[in-house]
N, C-alpha and C positions, 0 to 999 in steps of 0.2 A: 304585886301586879302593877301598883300605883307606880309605884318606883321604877318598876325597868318598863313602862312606857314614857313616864320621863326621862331615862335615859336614851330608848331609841329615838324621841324627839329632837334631843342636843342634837345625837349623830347627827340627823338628817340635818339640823337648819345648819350645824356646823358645813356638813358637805356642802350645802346650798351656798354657802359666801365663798366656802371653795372654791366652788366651777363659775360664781359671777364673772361675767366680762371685766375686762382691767378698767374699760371706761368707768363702772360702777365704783371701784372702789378707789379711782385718784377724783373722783368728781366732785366733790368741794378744796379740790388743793388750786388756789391762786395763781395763774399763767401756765396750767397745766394744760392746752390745751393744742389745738393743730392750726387752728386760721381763726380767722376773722370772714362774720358775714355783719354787710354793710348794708342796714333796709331803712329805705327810701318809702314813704308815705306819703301817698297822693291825698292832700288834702281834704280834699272834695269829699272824696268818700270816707274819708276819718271821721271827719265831721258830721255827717250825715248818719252815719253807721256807728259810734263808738257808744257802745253800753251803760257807759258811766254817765253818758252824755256829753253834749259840746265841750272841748276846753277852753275857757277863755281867752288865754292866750293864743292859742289857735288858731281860733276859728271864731273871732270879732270879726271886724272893719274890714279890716286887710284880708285880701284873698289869697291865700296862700297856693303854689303847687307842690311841687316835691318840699318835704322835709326831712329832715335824717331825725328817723321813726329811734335807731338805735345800733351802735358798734356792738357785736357778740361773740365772744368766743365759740367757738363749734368745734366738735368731735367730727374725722372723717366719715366714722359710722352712723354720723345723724343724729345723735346727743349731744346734750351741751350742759355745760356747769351751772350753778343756779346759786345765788347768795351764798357765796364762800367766804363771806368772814361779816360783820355784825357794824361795821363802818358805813355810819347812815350822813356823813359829811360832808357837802361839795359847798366850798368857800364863794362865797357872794360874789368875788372879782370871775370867778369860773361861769358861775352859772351867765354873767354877764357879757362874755366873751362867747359864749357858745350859743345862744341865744338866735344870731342871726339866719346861722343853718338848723336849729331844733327848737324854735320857737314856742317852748312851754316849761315853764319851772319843774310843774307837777311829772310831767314825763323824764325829765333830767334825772330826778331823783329816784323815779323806779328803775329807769334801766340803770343807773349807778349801784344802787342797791341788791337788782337782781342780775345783772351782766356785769359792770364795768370789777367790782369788787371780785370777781375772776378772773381780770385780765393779770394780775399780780402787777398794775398799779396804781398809786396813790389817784385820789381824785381828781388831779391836778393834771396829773400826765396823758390819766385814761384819756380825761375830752379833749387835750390837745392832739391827742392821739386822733378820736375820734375827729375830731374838726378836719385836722389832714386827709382823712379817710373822704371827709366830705370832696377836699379842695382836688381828691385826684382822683373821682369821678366824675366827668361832667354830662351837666342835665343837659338832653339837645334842645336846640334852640325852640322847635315847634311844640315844646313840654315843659317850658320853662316856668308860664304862668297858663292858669285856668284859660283856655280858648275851643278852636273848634274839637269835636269827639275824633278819637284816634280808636282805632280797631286797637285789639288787646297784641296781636301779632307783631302791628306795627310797631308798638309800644319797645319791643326786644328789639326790633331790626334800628331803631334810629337810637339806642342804648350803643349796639355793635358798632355803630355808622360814628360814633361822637369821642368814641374812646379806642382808638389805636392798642390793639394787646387785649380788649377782652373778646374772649368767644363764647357762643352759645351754651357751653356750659360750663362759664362761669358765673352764669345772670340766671335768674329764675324770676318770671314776673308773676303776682299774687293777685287775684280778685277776690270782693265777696258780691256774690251771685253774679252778677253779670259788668257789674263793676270794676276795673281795676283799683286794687286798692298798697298796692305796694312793690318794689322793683328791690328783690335781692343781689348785691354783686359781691361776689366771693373774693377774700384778699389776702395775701401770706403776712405773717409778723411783719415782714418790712413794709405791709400794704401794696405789694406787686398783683397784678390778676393772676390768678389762677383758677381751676378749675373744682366746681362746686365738692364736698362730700356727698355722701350717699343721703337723703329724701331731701335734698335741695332741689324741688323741681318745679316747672310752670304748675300753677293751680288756679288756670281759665278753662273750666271744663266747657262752657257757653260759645260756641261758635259764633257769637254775637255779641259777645264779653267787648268791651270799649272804658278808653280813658274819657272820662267825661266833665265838665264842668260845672253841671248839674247833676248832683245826684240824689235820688230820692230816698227821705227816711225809710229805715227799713218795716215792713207793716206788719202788725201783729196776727199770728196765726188764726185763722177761722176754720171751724167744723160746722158740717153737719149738724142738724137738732134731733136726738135721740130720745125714744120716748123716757119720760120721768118714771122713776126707779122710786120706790118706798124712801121714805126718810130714814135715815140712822141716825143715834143718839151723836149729839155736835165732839170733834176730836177736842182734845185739849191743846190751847193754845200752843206753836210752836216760836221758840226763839229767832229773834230777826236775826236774816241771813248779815254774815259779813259783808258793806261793798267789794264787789269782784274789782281785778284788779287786770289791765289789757294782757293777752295770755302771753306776748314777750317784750 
């Protein structure tokens, strides 16, 4: 009995890689993929919001506004490839030349690690890659540096207004809660606009969502006081969680 339910199990998971989608099974192969999405990081709210906490490089002294958060391969069906080969690299002359558009070591190296090593190139090419990607989007002028709050709306309209050749749905602008926190622009291999794949879409559900130059820490959940429940015997110690790591 043992036996021939292990073998209707093989069938099954065997049929299950079968019918997988093609994206599943090229998705650690290096420059396998359909475009590039180019995401732009509103400072403000990076800083404010980012879980790991401030980065130094950052979010010191200098107020930064946009930065290039990260160049990513993307699937038209809205997946995307994830640390495809084990190349933890990026030479001291790179990181220093990339700096002025992604101004933080520590983020160089995730998105290298977890994007750029899908692009199928070298660490060297990837950021000059991505740099260009910087140089042929431009920030409009009134979102250049932290100043007055722009509606989350306006935010896409003076994106469209600044760059000749992108449309509405090649951009996808991102908030967390009411914040904008990020400007996606969608780009073919050769970095020409094109139009987004599939769940590349606005996420300002707040009709009140704004770019801001203030923005406030995010505040820790509160409840209710429920009455006290009998004591239980104490659980046993659990192991410290790993630092999480920004989710792209």
């Amino acid at each position: 009995m043992r036996s021939a339910i292990a073998a209707a199990l093989s069938v099954l998971v065997a049929g299950l890689f079968a019918a997988s989608p093609a994206w599943a099974q090229r998705k650690a192969e290096p420059g396998a993929f359909d475009y590039y999405i180019l995401s732009l990081s509103w400072s403000p709210t990076y800083c404010a919001r980012d879980r790991n906490g401030p980065d130094p490089d950052q979010c010191g002294e200098r107020k930064y506004g946009f930065v290039v958060h990260g160049l990513w391969p993307q699937y038209t069906d809205g997946s995307y490839p994830a640390t495809c080969t084990r190349d933890r690299n990026v030479p001291k002359a790179v990181v220093d030349q990339t700096m002025p558009v992604m101004p933080s070591v520590g983020l160089m190296m995730h998105q290298w690690r977890k994007h750029g090593t899908c692009s199928g190139l070298n660490a060297t090419d990837y950021f000059a890659k991505l740099r260009a990607a910087a140089a042929k989007v431009a920030i409009p002028d009134p979102l250049k540096t932290p100043g007055p709050t722009v509606p989350a709306i306006q935010v896409e309209r003076l994106f469209l207004e600044a760059n000749p050749g992108l449309t509405a749905e090649g951009v996808a602008v991102v908030c967390s809660r009411r914040d904008v926190s990020e400007v996606r622009v969608c780009l073919n291999k050769d970095l020409g606009f094109m139009n987004c794949g599939q769940k590349v879409v606005d996420r300002c559900r707040d009709r009140d969502a704004a770019l801001s130059a203030e923005v406030a820490p995010a505040q820790p959940r509160t409840f209710n006081a429920v009455p006290a429940t009998p004591a239980l015997p104490p659980a046993p110690a659990a192991a410290p969680a790993p630092a999480s790591a920004p989710a792209r």
